[in-house]
C-alpha positions in Angstrom: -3.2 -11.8 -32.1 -1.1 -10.4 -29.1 3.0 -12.1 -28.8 1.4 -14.1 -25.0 -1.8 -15.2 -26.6 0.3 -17.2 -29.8 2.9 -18.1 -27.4 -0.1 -19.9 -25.4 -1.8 -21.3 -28.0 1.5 -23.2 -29.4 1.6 -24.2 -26.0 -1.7 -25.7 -26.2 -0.7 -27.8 -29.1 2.3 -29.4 -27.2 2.0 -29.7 -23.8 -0.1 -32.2 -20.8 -4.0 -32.3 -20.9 -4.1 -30.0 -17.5 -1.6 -27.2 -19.0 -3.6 -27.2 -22.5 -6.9 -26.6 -20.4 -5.3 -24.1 -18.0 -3.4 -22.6 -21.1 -7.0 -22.5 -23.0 -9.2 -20.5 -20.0 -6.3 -18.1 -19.9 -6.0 -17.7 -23.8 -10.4 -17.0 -22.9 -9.4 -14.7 -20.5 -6.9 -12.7 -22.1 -9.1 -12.6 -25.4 -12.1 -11.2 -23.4 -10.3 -8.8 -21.8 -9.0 -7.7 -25.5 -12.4 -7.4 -26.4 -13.2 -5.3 -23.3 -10.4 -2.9 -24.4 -11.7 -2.5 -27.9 -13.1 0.9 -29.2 -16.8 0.3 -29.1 -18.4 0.3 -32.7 -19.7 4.2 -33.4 -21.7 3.4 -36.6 -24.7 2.9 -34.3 -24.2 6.3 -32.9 -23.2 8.0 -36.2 -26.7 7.2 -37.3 -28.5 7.7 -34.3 -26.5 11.2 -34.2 -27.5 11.9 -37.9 -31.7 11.1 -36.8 -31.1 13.9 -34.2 -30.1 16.3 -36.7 -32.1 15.1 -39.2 -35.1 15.3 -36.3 -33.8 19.5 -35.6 -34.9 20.5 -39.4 -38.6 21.9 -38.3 -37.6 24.1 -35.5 -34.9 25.1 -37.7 -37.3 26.2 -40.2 -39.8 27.7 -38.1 -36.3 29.6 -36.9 -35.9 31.1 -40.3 -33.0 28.5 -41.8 -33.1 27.6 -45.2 -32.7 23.9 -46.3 -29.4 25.0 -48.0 -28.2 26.5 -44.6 -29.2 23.6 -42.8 -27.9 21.3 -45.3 -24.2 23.0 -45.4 -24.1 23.1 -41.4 -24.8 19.9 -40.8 -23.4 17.9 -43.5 -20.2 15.7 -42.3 -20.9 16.7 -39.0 -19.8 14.6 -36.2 -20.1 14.8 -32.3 -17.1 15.5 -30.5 -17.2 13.1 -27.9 -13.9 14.0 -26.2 -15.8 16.9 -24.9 -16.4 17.4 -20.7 -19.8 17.7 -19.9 -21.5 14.8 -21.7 -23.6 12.1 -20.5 -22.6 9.5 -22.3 -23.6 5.4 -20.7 -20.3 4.0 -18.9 -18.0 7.8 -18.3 -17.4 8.3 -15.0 -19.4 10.2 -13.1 -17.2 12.5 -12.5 -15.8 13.2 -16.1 -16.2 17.0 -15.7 -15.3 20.3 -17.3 -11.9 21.2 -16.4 -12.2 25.1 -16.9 -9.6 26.4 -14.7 -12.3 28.3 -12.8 -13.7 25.3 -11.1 -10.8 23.5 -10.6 -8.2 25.8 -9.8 -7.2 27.4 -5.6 -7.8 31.6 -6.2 -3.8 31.7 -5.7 -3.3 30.0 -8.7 -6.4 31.6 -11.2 -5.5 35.0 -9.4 -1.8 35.0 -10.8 0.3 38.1 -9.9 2.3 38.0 -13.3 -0.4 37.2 -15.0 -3.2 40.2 -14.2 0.1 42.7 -14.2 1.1 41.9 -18.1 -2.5 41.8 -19.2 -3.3 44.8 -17.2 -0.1 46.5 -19.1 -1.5 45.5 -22.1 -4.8 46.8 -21.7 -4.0 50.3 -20.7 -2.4 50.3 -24.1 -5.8 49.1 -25.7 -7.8 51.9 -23.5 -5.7 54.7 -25.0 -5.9 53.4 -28.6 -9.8 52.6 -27.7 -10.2 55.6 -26.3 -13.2 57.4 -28.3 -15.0 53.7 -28.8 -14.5 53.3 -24.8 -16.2 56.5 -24.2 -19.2 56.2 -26.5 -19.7 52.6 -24.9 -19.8 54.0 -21.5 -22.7 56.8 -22.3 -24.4 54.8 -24.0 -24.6 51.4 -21.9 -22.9 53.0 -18.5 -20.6 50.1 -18.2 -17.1 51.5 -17.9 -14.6 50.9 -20.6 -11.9 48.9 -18.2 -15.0 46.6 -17.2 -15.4 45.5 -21.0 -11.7 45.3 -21.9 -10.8 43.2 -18.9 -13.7 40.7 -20.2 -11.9 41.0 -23.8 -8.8 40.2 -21.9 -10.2 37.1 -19.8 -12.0 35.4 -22.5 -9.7 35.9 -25.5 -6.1 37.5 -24.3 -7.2 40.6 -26.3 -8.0 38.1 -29.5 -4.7 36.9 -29.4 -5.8 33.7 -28.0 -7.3 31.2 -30.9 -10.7 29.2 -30.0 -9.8 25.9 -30.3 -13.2 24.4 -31.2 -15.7 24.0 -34.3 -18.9 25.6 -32.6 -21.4 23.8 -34.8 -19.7 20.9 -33.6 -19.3 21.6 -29.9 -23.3 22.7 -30.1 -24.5 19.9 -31.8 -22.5 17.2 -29.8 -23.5 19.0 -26.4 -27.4 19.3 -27.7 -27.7 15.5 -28.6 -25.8 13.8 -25.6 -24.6 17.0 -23.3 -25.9 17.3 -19.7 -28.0 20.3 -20.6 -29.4 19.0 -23.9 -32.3 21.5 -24.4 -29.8 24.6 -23.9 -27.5 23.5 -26.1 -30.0 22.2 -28.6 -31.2 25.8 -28.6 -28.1 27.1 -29.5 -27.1 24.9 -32.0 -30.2 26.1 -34.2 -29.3 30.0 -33.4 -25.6 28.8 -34.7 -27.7 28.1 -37.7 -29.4 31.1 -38.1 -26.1 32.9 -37.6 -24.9 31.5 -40.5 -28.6 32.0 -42.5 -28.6 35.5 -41.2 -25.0 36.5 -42.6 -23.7 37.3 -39.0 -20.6 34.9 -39.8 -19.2 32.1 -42.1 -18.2 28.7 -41.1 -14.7 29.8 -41.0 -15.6 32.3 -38.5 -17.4 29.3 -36.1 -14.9 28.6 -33.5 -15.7 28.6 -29.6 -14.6 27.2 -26.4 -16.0 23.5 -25.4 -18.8 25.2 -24.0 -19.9 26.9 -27.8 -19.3 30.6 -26.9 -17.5 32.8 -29.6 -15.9 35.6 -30.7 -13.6 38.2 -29.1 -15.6 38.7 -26.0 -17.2 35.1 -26.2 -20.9 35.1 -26.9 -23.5 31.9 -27.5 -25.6 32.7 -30.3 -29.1 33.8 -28.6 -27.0 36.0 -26.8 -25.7 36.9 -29.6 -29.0 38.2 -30.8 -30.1 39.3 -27.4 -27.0 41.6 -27.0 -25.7 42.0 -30.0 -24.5 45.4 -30.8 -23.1 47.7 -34.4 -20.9 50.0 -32.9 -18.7 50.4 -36.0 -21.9 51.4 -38.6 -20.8 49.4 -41.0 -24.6 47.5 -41.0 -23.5 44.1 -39.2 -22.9 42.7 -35.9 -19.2 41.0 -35.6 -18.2 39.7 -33.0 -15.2 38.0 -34.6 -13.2 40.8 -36.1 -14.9 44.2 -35.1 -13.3 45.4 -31.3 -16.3 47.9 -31.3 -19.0 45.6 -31.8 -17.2 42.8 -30.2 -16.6 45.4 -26.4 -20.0 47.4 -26.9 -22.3 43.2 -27.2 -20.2 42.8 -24.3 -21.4 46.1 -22.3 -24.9 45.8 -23.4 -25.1 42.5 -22.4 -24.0 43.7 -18.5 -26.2 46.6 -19.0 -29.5 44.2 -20.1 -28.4 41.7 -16.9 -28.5 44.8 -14.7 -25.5 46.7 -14.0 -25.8 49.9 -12.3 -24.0 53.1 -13.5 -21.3 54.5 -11.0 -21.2 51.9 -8.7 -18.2 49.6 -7.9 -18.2 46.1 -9.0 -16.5 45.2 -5.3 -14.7 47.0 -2.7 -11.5 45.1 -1.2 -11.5 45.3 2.6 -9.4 44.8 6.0 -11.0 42.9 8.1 -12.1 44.2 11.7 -9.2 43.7 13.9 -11.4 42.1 16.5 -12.2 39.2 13.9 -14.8 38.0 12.2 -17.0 35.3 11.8 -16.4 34.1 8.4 -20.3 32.5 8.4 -22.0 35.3 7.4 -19.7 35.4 4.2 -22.5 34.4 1.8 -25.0 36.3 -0.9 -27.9 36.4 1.4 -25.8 38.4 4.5 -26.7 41.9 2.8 -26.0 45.3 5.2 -26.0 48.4 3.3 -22.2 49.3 2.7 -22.3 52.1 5.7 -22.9 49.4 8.0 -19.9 47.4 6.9 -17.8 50.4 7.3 -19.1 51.1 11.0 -18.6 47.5 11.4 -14.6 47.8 11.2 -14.5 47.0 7.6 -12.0 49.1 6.1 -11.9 49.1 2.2 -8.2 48.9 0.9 -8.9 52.0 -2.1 -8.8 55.6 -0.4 -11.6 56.7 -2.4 -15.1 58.2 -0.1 -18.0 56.0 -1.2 -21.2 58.2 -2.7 -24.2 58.2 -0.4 -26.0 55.8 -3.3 -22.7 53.6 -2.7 -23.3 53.8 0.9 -26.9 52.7 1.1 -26.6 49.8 -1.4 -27.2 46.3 0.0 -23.4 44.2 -0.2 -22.3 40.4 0.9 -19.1 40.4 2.4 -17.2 37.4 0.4 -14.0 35.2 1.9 -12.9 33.8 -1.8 -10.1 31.5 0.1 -11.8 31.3 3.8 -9.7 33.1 6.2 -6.8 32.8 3.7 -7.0 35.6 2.1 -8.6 38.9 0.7 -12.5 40.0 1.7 -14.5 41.7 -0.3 -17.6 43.6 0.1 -19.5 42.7 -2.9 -22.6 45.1 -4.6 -25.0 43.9 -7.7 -22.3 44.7 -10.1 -20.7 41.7 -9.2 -23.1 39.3 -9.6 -23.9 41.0 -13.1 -20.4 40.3 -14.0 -21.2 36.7 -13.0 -24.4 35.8 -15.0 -21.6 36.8 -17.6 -19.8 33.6 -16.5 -21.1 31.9 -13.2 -17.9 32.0 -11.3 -16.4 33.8 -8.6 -12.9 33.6 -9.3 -14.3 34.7 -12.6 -15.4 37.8 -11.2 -12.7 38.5 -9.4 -10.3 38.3 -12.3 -12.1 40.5 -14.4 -12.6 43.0 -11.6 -9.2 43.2 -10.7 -8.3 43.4 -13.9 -10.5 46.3 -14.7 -9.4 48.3 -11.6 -5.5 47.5 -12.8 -6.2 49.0 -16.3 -8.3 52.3 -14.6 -5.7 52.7 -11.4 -2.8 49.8 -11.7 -3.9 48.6 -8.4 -4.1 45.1 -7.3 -4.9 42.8 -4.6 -3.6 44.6 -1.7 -4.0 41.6 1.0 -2.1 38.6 -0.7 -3.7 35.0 -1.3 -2.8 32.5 1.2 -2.1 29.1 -0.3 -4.8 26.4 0.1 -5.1 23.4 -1.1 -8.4 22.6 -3.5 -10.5 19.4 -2.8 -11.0 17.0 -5.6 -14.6 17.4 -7.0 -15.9 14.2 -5.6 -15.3 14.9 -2.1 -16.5 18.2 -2.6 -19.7 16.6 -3.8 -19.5 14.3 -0.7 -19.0 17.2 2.0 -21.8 19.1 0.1 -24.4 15.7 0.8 -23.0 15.6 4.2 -23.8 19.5 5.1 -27.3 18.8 3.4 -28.1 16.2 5.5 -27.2 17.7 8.6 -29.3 21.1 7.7 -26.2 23.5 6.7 -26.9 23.7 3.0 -29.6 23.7 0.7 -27.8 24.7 -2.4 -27.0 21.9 -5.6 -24.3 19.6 -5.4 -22.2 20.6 -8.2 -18.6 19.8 -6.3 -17.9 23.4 -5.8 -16.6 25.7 -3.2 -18.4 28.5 -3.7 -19.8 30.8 -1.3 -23.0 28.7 0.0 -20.7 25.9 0.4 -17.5 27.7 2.2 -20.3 29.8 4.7 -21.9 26.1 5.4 -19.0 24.4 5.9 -18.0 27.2 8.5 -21.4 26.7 10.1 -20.1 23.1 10.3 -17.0 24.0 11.7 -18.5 26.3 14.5 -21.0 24.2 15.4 -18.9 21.1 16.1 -15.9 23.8 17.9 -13.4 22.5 14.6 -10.7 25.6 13.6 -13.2 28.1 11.8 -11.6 29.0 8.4 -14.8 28.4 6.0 -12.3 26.5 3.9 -13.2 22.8 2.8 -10.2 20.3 3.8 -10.2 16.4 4.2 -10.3 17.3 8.1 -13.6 18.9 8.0 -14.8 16.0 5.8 -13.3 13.1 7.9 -15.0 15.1 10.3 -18.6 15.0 8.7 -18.4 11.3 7.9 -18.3 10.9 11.5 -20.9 12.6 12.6 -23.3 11.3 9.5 -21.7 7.9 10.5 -20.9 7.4 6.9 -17.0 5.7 5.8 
């Protein structure tokens, strides 16, 4: 019993009939809201965790798993429900992943010092990597920088420790995640890694979201993608830079990537201006339009003919406040590899860093990132009023800065394409919302 609830139940005991009755609904209040604080009981949810593994045995064996397999991955195993992502009764809605690509402004994802020491680091990789990197690219066409600057991203060139138990993570995120069948999937292929002799349990460690490995890899895409470059008669992942950097290519390769084309080309803007609307995937010009158009890429590199009749989006990562890029298919290869621009951006620049050493050349202006929830809210508002027909997932990607610039223009507000609480307060007034 809590130090105010004893002193108020010797008070009870002692004092007038109407302070013993006001003492007694506070002593009910104070004990309720005790109760209201208390972890809730998980032994219901233990077993009702252990049914759904129990319930994943036939697919598993259909999958190839033996019973012993099965048994030794699932045996202890508790969900993790600390993890973002879940959709668990009572967490707020808005109880999200945190991964710095969603949340973060590009200013502070893009970091100078950070691309420049990885990017130092790399070059030494490429020259130690050298013959691997070469045989990678004639096989798969993916350049070697492209690969290593993934390496680089995901795991800080496997200096970077995953901090999660992937049977875990999997298994948690397949019996109460938001995407239950994908994970569920995944957690039976984590199996059948471990049946097949791919890895050990030891080896199983991921991010929250259950990829693995150096170049981080779920385990159908694991099987998908997976690649022997060292000839030693496996596929790892974990320990093997060869296998670990050609899975990686191959998987770019399989999602589409075309050989000797850029992944992006930074540009100057037309002195004249632009209108920052059209920055979205569906604008497409071939990249000899763009040119004619003013655009003026920052590399001094001709483009090849091929180059020049490709179809490319301009993209405005920051709005007005910062670098534009004249995107091709490469990059939104590099993004079914994680769907995120800043993502892409990362590992683009730090690819052309390890090839050339060159950066951004037009510097990120600082802008301020709206909180998910009224991103959600300005992405309802633009849907109702006809500007976007994309999901509402609370972030600023291109659909939702090029609508919120149609926003903008239409009701004569500054036209940056950047979402700010003025353009919101700005929508709840004209959808008459608070």
């Amino acid at each position: 019993m809590s130090a105010s609830a004893s002193a108020m139940l010797t008070m009870s005991n002692t004092a007038p009939a109407f302070l013993r009755y006001r003492a007694a609904a506070m002593l009910i209040v104070v004990a309720t809201a005790l109760m209201m604080l208390a972890p809730v009981p998980t032994a219901a949810a233990d077993v009702n965790f252990k049914t759904w593994l129990a319930s994943l045995w036939p697919d598993a064996q259909r999958l190839g798993i033996s019973r012993a397999t099965f048994d030794a991955a699932t045996q202890g195993l508790k969900p993790n429900l600390k993890l973002p992502d879940l959709d668990i009764p009572g967490r707020p809605k808005h109880h999200r992943r945190a991964q710095a690509e969603f949340v973060s402004t590009p200013a502070e994802y893009l970091k100078e010092s950070r691309l420049r020491n990885l990017a130092r680091y790399g070059r030494k990789l490429a020259a130690k990597h050298r013959d691997t990197l070469k045989a990678i690219e004639k096989r798969f066409g993916v350049p070697g920088e492209v690969v290593l600057a993934i390496w680089g991203r995901e795991t800080d060139f496997g200096r970077y420790r995953l901090p999660h138990n992937a049977l875990r993570v999997l298994a948690t995120q397949g019996y109460t995640g938001k995407r239950k069948e994908h994970f569920r999937k995944e957690f039976l292929y984590a199996m059948k890694l471990l049946e097949d002799g791919y890895a050990k349990k030891s080896d199983m460690r991921s991010s929250w979201a259950g990829a693995m490995g150096l170049t981080q890899f779920l385990p159908s895409e694991l099987y998908k993608h997976g690649v022997d470059m060292d000839g030693d008669g496996r596929i790892d992942i974990w320990r093997s830079v060869p296998d670990a950097l050609a899975s990686a290519a191959k998987q770019l390769h399989n999602k589409g990537w075309q050989t000797g084309k850029r992944w992006s080309y930074e540009a100057h803007l037309p002195k004249r201006g632009i209108d920052c609307t059209i920055a979205e995937p569906n604008h497409t010009r071939p990249l000899a339009e763009w040119l004619e158009a003013g655009y003026k890429p920052t590399f001094n590199r001709k483009p090849s003919p091929e180059e020049l009749d490709a179809p490319t989006s301009l993209i405005l990562p920051s709005g007005l406040y910062g670098p534009a890029f004249l995107i091709s298919k490469n990059y939104f290869v590099i993004k079914d590899y994680n769907f995120s621009d800043l993502y892409v951006l990362f590992v683009g620049s730090l690819a052309d860093r390890i090839a050339t050493k060159r950066g951004f050349e037009i510097p990120w202006g600082r802008v301020t990132q709206m909180r998910t929830k009224h991103l959600e809210e300005m992405q309802r508002h633009l849907a109702a009023l006809g500007y976007y027909k994309d999901k509402i997932d609370g972030k600023a990607g291109m659909k939702t800065r090029a609508a919120v610039g149609a926003f903008q223009k239409k009701q004569r507000l500054k036209l940056d394409c950047w979402p700010t609480q003025a353009t919101l307060k700005a929508m709840r007034k004209k959808t008459g919302s608070k």
